[in-house]
Structures are given as structure tokens and as C-alpha cells.
C-alpha positions in Angstrom: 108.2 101.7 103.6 108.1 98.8 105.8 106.6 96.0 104.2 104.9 92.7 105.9 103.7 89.5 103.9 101.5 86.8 105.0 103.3 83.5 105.9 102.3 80.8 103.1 100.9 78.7 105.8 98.4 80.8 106.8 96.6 80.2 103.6 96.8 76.3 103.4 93.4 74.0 103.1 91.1 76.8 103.5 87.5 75.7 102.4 86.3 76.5 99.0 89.7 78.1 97.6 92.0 75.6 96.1 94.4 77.8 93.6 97.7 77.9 93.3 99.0 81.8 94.0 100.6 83.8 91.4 102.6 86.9 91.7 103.7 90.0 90.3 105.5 93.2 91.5 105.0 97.0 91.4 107.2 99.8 92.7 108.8 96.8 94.9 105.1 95.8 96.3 104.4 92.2 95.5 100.9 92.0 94.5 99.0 87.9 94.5 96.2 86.9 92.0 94.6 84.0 90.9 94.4 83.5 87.1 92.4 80.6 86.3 90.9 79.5 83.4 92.0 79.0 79.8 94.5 81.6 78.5 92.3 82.4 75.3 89.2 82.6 77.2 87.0 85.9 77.8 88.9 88.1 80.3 86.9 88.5 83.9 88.3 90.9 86.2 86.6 90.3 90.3 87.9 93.6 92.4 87.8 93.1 95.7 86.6 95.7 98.7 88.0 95.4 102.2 88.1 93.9 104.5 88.1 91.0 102.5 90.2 89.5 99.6 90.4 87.5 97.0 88.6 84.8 98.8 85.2 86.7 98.8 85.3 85.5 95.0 85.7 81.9 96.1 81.5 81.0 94.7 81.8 83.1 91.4 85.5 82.2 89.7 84.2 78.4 89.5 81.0 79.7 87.4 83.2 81.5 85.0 85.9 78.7 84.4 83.4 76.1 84.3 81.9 78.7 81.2 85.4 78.7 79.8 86.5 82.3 80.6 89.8 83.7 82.1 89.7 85.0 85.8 91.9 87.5 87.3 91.0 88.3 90.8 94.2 90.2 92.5 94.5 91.0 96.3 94.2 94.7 97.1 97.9 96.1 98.4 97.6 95.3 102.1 95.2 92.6 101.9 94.9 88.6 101.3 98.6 87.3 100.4 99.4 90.4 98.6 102.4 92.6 100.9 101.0 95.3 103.3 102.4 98.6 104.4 102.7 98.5 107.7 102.0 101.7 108.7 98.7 103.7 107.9 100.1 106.8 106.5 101.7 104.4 103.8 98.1 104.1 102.3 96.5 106.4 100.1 93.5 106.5 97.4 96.4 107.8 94.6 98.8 104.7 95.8 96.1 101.7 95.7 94.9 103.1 92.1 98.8 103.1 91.0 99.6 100.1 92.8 96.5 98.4 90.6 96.7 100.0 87.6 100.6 98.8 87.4 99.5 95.6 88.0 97.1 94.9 85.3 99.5 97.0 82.6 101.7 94.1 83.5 98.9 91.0 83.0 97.7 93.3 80.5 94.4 91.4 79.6 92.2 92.9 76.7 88.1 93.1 76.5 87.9 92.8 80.0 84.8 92.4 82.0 85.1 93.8 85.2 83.5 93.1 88.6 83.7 95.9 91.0 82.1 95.9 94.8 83.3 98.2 97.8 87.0 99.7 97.5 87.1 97.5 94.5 85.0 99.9 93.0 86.8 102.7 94.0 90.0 101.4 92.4 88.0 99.7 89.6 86.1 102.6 88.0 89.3 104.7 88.6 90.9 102.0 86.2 88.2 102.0 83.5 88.5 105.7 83.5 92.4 104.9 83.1 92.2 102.9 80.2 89.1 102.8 78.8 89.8 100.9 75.5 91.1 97.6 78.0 87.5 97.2 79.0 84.1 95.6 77.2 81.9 95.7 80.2 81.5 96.7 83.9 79.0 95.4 86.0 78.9 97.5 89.4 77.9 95.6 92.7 77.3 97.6 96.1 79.5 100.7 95.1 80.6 103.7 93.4 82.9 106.7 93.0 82.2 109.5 95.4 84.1 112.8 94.9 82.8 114.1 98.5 80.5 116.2 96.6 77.5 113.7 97.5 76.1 113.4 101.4 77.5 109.9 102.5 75.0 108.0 104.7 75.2 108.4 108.9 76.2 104.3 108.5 79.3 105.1 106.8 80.3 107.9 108.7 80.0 106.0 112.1 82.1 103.3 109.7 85.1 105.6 109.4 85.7 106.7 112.9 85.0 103.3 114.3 87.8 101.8 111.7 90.0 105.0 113.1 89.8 104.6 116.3 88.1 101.3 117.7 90.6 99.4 120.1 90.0 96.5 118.5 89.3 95.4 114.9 87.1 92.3 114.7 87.5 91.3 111.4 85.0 88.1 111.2 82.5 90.2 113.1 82.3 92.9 110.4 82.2 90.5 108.0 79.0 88.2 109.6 77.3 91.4 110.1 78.0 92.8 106.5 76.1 89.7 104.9 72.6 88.2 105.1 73.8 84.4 105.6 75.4 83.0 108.4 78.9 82.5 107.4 80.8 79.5 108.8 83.2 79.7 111.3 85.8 77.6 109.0 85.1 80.5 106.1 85.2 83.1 108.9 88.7 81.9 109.3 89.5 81.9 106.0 88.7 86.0 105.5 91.2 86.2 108.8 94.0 84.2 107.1 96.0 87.4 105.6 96.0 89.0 109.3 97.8 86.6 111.8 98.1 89.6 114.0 96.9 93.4 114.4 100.1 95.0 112.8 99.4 93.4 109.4 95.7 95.3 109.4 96.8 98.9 108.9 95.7 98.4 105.3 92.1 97.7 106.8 92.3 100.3 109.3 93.2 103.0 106.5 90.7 102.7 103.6 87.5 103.3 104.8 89.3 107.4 106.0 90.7 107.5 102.5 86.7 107.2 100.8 86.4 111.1 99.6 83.7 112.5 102.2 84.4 116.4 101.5 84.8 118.2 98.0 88.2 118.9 99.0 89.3 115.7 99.8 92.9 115.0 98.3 91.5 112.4 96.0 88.2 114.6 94.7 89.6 116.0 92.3 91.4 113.0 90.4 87.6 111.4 90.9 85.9 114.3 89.2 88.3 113.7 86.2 87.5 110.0 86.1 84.0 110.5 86.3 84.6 112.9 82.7 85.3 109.6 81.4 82.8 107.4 83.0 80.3 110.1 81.6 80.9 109.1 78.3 81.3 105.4 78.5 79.4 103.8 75.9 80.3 100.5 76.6 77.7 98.1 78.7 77.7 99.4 82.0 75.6 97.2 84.5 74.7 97.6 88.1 74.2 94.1 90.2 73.4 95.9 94.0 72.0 94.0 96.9 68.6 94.5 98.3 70.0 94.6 101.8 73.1 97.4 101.8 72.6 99.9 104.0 75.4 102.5 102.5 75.5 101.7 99.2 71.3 101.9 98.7 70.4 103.8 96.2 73.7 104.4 94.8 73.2 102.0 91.5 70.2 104.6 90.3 72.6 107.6 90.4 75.1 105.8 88.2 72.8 104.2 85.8 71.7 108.0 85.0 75.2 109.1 84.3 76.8 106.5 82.3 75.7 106.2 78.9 76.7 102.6 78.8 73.9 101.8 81.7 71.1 102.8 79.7 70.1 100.4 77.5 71.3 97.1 78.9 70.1 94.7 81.4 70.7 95.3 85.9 69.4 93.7 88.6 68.8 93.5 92.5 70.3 90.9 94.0 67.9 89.7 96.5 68.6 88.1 100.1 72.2 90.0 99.9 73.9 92.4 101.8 76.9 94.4 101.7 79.3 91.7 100.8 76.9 90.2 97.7 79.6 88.0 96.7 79.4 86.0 100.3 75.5 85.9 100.4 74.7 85.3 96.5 78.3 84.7 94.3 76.9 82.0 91.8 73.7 84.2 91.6 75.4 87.2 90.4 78.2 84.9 88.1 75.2 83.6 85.8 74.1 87.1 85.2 77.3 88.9 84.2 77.5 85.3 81.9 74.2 86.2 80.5 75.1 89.3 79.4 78.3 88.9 78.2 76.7 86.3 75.8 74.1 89.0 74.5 
């Protein structure tokens, strides 16, 4: 597998995102986090979706140092300054779950409240149904676990083909038009800083074909097993969705029915937000996971 990484300098002075990288390696993947905050604080774990990265957390990790808790917020395999298989066929559900999974067996953080959104959902609940005693809460923003027993929306659909087979891959564009707020162009550039050029986007090109769509899907079935554990998760479960996500509407009242850990604690819409929440409303949705971590 032929691996590419990021130059360093591609990631220097970019607005809003001053910490130093740190590093660990799986299967012979190097995988960057950020890890700030004090070492005995309350764990927070920020998954990431695509095609964004660690940046997109940029607004909440602040909140949650300033409140004196531990932050881990990795880059996805493929994305931010974490290495990326060059080649689509080098991507698959199975691989980003292992690739993860190895990863936080290695930081190996207890009581951990996790923050899941996009493909960081679909690698996050897979972990929670992984190792269930690691975690003390979930909140859930814009995403789930399909097992491509579910009808996806038309949006999604046209989503996969165009990331298949669209020429070109405008990156910033899908970004401005997957949030409610007019990003700057300085921040823009910032979200492009992992992809100096086209080859280094085949993890971005891959994921959105790897979401199970059919009930034979290659990663349905390890889903439906997770979802036996996320059916009996007792723990505070949470859903924080946008008011403004066209794929992912409606999603948050399906899983608040079948995780026993969602019904008698606190969720909210996140209003003014669309598919990226974390660009449009970040310190919004920080103070509320606080909130509830303190009850």
C-alpha cells in the first residue's frame, strides 16, 4: 500500500488551530491527534466526518480545555496530517474502524465522552459497540449507522456518484455549501491544507461509496452486530443534530428510539446549523455536552 503524508508546512499558521501534532502508528499507518488538556481531566473524544479533519473541532476543543477536560481529536486515515492510501481500493469501512479502533487501544483513554458527526459516526458507534466499557457518554451530531436496510435520502445518493465520478473535487466548495455561515476564505484554506494536490484525496473520494446503501453491502452485516450492542446501551446516549441537514434529518428520532441510553437524558437541535454543525455552531454544541457531563 502506497502511502502519502502531508508536508509539515502545509499546516503552519492556520487560523484558529495552534497545537502542536502528535502521532501514533497502526499496521505501519501513522495516524495525528491533538491531545490537549490536563492528563487527569475528563476524557473527550471529537470524531471527525470527511471531508474535513481535525480542524472542523478547532471552536469546541478550547470550550473543553478551558473546563479542564482532556481532548483527543485524531485525523481519520487519509485525512488532515494523518498518512493517506493512495489509491481508493486501499479504503474500506472494515480498515477505517481497525485503523481507529488500534489507535485508541493505544491512547487507551477511560470514561470517555465521545463526539461523533458524519463518517465519524460511522467509525465512532462501531467503536462504542467495540468496547463498550471505554465509554460514559455519546452525544450523536448529524449521523448514524446505516446497515443499508434503511432508504437513504435522493441527496446522498446524488452525493455518492458525484464523489465517484466528478472530474473535479472541490473541496472548499462542499464544505461552504455543507454549512449555514459563510466560512472565510483563510479557514477555507485551512480544511484544504491536508490535500496539496488531487492524488492525496482518494481517501475523500472513497468514503462516501463505502456508507452501506444495500442490505448486502460488505459492511452490513458487521453494522447489524454493532447495532446488538448499541441496542442495549444504557449509558447516556444524546443526539445534538442540526436544524438545517438535509441527509441526516430525521435520523436523531430513529436512534433515540433504539438506544436505551437516549431515553431519559437531555438532546437538542442545534439551530442555524447545517451539515458540518461543528463549523456553523462548535462552542454552541461544547457547552451542552459540558452540561451534561456535569449532571
Amino acid at each position: 500500500m502506497d502511502l502519502l503524508r502531508t508536508p509539515d508546512e502545509c499546516f503552519q499558521n492556520l487560523p484558529g488551530y495552534p497545537w502542536q501534532p502528535n502521532y501514533l502508528e497502526v499496521d505501519g499507518v501513522r495516524i495525528h491527534y491533538i491531545d490537549e488538556g490536563p492528563e487527569d481531566g475528563p476524557a473527550v473524544l471529537l470524531l471527525h466526518g470527511e471531508p474535513t479533519w481535525s480542524y472542523l473541532y478547532r471552536k469546541m476543543i478550547p470550550v473543553f480545555t478551558a473546563a479542564g477536560c482532556r481532548v483527543f481529536a485524531p485525523d481519520l486515515v487519509g485525512f488532515g496530517r494523518s498518512d493517506k492510501p493512495a489509491a481508493i481500493a486501499d479504503y474500506s469501512y472494515q480498515k477505517m474502524v481497525d485503523w481507529m479502533l488500534g489507535w485508541l487501544q493505544l491512547v487507551d483513554p477511560q470514561n470517555v465522552t465521545l463526539f461523533c458527526q458524519d463518517w465519524g459516526s460511522l467509525i465512532g458507534l462501531r467503536l462504542v459497540a467495540a468496547e463498550p466499557e471505554r465509554f460514559g457518554r455519546v452525544v450523536l451530531g448529524n449521523g448514524g449507522l446505516p446497515t443499508g436496510d434503511q432508504k437513504m435520502p435522493i441527496v446522498f445518493k446524488a452525493w455518492q456518484k458525484f464523489a465517484a465520478h466528478s472530474p473535479i473535487f472541490p473541496i472548499g466548495g462542499l464544505l461552504q455549501v455543507s454549512t449555514q455561515t459563510k466560512i472565510p476564505k483563510d479557514v477555507i484554506k485551512g480544511y484544504l491544507a491536508p490535500f496539496p494536490h488531487k492524488r492525496f484525496m482518494a481517501g475523500a473520494r472513497a468514503l462516501p461509496g463505502l456508507v452501506p446503501t444495500q442490505p448486502d453491502d460488505p459492511a452490513s452485516a458487521a453494522n447489524r452486530e454493532a447495532w446488538k450492542v448499541l441496542s442495549a446501551f444504557e449509558k447516556p446516549f444524546h443526539t445534538a443534530f442540526s436544524d438545517g441537514d438535509p441527509i441526516t434529518r430525521g435520523m436523531d428520532r430513529g436512534m433515540r428510539k433504539r438506544i436505551p441510553g437516549a431515553q431519559a437524558v437531555a438532546h437538542t437541535v442545534i439551530k442555524g446549523a447545517g451539515h458540518f454543525l461543528q463549523e456553523d455552531k462548535g462552542e454552541e454544541i461544547a457547552q451542552f455536552m459540558l452540561a451534561q457531563m456535569q449532571t
